[in-house]
C-alpha positions as a printed NumPy array, in Angstrom:
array([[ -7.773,  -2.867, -10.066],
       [-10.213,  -5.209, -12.402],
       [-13.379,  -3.329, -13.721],
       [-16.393,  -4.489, -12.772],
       [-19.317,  -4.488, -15.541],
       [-23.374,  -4.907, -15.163],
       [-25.601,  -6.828, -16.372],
       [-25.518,  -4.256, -19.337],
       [-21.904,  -4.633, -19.413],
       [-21.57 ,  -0.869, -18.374],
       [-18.586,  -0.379, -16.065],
       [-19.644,  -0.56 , -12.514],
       [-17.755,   1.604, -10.332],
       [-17.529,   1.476,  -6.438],
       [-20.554,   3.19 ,  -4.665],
       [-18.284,   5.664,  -2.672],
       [-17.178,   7.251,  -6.015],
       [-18.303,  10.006,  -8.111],
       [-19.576,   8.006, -10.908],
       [-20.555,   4.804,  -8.492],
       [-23.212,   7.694,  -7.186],
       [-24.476,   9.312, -10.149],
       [-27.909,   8.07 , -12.347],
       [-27.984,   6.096, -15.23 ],
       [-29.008,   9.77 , -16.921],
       [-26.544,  12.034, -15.455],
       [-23.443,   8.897, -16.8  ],
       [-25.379,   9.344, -20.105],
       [-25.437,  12.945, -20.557],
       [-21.416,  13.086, -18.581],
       [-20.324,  10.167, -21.37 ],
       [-21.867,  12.365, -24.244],
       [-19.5  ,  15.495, -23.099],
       [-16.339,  13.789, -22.182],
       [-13.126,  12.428, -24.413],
       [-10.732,  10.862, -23.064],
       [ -6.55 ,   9.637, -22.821],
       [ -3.993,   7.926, -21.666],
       [ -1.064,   8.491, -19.32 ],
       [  1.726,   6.207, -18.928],
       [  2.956,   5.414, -15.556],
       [  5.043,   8.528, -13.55 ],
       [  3.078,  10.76 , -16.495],
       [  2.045,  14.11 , -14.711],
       [ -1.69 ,  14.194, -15.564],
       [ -2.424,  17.813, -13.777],
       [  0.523,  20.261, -12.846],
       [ -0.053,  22.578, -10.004],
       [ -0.412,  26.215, -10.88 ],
       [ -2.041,  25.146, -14.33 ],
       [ -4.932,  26.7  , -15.25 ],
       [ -8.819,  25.968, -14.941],
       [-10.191,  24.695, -18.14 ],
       [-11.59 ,  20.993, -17.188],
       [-12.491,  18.361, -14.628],
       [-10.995,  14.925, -15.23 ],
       [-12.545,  11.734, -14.175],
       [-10.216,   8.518, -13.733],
       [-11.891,   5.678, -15.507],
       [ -9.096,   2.908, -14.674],
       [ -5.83 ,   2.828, -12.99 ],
       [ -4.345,   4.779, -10.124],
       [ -2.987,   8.381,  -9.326],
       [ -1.522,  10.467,  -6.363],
       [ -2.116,  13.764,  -5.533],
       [  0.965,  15.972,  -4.676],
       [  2.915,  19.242,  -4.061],
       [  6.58 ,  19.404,  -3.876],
       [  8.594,  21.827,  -2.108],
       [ 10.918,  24.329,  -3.047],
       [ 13.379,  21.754,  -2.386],
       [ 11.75 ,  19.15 ,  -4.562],
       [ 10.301,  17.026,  -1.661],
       [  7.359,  15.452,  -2.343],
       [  4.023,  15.632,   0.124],
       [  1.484,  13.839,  -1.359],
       [ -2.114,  14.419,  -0.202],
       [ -4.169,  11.647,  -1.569],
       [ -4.721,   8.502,  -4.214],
       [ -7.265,   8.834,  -6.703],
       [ -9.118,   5.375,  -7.65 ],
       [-11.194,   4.536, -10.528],
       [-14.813,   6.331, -10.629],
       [-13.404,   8.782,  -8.802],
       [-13.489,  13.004, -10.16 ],
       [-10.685,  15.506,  -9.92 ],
       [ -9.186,  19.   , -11.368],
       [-13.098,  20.131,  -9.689],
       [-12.101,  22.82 ,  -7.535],
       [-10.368,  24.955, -10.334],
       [-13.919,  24.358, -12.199],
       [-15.597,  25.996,  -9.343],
       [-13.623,  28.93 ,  -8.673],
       [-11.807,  29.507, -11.764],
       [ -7.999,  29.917,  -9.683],
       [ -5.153,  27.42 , -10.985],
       [ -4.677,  23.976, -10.286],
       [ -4.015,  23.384,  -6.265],
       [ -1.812,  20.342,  -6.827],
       [ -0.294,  17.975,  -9.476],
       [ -1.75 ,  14.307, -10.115],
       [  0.309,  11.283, -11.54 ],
       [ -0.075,   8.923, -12.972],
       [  0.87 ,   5.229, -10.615],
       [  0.335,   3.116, -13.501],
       [ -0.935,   3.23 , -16.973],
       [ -4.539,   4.999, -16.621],
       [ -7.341,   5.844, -18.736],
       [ -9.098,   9.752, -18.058],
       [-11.987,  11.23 , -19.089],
       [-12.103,  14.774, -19.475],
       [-14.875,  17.751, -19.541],
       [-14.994,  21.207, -19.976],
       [-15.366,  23.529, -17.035],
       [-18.577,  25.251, -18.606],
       [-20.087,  21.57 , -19.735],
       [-19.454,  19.988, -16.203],
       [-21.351,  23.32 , -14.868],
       [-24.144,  22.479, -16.843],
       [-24.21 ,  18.943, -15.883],
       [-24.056,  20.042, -12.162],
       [-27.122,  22.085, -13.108],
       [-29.246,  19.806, -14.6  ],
       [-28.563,  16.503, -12.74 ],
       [-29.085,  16.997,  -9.059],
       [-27.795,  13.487,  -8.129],
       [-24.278,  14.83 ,  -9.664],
       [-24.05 ,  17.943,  -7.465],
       [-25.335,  16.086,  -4.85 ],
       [-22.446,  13.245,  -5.44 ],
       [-19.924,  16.048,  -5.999],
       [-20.949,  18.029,  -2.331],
       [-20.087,  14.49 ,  -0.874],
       [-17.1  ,  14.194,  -2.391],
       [-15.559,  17.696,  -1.117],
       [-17.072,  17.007,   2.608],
       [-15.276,  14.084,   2.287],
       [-11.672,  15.788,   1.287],
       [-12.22 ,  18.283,   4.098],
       [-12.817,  16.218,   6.544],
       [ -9.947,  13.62 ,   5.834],
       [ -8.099,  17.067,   5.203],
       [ -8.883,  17.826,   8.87 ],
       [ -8.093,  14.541,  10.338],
       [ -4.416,  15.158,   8.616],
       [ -4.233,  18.008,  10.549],
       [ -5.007,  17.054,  13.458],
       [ -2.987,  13.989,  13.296],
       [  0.168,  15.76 ,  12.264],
       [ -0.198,  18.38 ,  15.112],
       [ -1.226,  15.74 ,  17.808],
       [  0.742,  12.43 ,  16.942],
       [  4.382,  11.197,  16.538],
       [  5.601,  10.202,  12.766],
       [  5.264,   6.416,  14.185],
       [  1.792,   6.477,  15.248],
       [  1.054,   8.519,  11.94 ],
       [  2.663,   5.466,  10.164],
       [  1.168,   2.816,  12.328],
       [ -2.352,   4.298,  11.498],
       [ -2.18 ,   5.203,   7.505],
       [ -1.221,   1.471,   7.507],
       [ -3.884,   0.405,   9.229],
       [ -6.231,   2.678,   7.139],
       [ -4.349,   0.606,   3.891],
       [ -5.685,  -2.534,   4.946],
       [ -8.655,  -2.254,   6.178],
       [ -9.609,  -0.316,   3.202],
       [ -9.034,  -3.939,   1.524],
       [-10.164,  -5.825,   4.145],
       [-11.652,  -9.238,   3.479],
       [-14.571, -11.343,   5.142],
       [-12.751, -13.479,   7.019],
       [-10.648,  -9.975,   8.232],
       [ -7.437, -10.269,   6.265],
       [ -6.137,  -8.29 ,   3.832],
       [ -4.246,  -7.997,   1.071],
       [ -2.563,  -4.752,  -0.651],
       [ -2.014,  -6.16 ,  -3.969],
       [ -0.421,  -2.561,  -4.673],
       [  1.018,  -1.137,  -2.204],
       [  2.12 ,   2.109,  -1.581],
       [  6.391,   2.386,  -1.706],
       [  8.157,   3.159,   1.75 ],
       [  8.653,   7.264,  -0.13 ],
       [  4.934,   7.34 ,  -0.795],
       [  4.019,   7.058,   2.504],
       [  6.558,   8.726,   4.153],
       [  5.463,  11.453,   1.903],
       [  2.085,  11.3  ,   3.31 ],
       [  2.181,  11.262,   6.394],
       [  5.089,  14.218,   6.503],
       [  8.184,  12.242,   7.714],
       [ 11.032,   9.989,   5.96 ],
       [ 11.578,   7.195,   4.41 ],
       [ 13.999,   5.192,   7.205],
       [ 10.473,   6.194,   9.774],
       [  8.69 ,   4.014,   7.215],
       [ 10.971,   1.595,   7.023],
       [ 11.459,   0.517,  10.849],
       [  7.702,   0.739,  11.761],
       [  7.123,  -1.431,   8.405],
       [  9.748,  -3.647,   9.817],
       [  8.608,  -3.79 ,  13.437],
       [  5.06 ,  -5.048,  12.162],
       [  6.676,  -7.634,  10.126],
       [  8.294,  -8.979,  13.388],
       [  5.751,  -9.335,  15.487],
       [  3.724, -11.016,  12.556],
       [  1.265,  -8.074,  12.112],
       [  1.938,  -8.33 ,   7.952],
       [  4.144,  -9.788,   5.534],
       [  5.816,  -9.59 ,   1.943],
       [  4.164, -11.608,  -0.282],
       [  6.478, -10.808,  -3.61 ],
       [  4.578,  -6.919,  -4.404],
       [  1.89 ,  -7.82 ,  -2.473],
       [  1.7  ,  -7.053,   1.699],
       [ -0.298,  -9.321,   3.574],
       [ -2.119,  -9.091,   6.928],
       [ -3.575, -12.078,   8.686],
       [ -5.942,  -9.87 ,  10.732],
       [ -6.238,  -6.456,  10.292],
       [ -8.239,  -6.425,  13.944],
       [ -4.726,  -7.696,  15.037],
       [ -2.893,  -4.582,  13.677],
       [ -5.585,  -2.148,  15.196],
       [ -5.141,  -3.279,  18.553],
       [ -1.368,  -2.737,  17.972],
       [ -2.143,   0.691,  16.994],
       [ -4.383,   1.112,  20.111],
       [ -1.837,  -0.474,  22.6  ],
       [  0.865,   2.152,  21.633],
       [ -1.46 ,   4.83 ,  21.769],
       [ -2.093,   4.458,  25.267],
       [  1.693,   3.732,  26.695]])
């Protein structure tokens, strides 16, 4: 994803993230605490289990959250995008790291102490205000997993986390176009089935013209079009 800068040319982040919400005094006072690196792509930014110690903030690029079995399958839970905070729960409660987070392409992080993030949190209400959004947001997309799991087939999971993709990037004349998309293990991986599921529902859509390949890129001509697919199956 391309950064977009201000007028000031600050970094302007989307609104729905943690630093597209915060004041121009809380991003002055986080930027004064925070260093940061860089992770190559497939680098393991967090490891589950690790301990508490600071919350990260992804300034550019992409990662996934994830857990892997005993067996070594992966179930990923989530993508991180740019603007967006992480490693916050272990900040709050102190208890290990609940997941891992990779790196899906080269990425830039900003990290800040536990105890100077609690501060921040104390002294900028717009940030703990932007950060109690964020975690109502996680549960309830955690619940909606749930409940989807429990109550729908691995197809209609698929047919709806794809629909989710796109109109996520939906466009004003109601196309879209996933520039990066997710690979057929990803999503299998999130929405708890396999990679052949993936593979036949991606294929059915392409059939009946839903989306198609466009070299990394998938295209859809109307993402209305692929809702009402989803909405047609759900009622046979």
């Amino acid at each position: 994803m391309a950064l977009r800068y201000n007028a000031n040319l600050e970094v302007q982040y989307p609104e729905h993230t943690m630093l597209g919400q915060i004041g121009d005094s809380a991003k002055a006072a986080l930027r004064a605490r925070w260093s940061e690196r860089s992770f190559n792509p497939g680098q393991v930014i967090l490891d589950a289990e690790d301990p508490a110690g600071e919350v990260l903030f992804l300034l550019q690029g992409s990662a996934r959250v994830a857990n892997f079995s005993a067996k070594g399958r992966e179930v990923s839970f989530s993508e991180i995008s740019e603007g967006e905070c992480f490693g916050e729960f272990s900040c709050i409660d102190g208890a290990p790291r609940s997941a891992s987070v990779m790196a899906l392409g080269p990425c830039r992080v900003a990290t800040v102490p536990d105890t100077a993030f609690r501060g921040l949190l104390q002294a900028h209400p717009d940030m703990s205000m932007a950060l109690m959004r964020r975690l109502v947001e996680k549960l309830r997309d955690l619940t909606r997993r749930v409940s989807e799991f429990t109550a729908l087939r691995a197809d209609d999971r698929i047919r709806l986390e794809v629909l989710r993709l796109f109109r996520n990037a939906e466009a004003e004349d109601g196309s879209a176009l996933l520039q990066n998309p997710p690979t057929q293990a990803a999503l299998a991986s999130f929405v708890f089935t396999n990679r052949e599921a993936v593979a036949r529902e991606i294929g059915r859509m392409k059939r009946k013209k839903l989306i198609e390949r466009r070299g990394r890129a998938l295209y859809a001509p109307s993402v209305d079009a692929i809702e009402a697919y989803c909405q047609a199956l759900g009622d046979d």
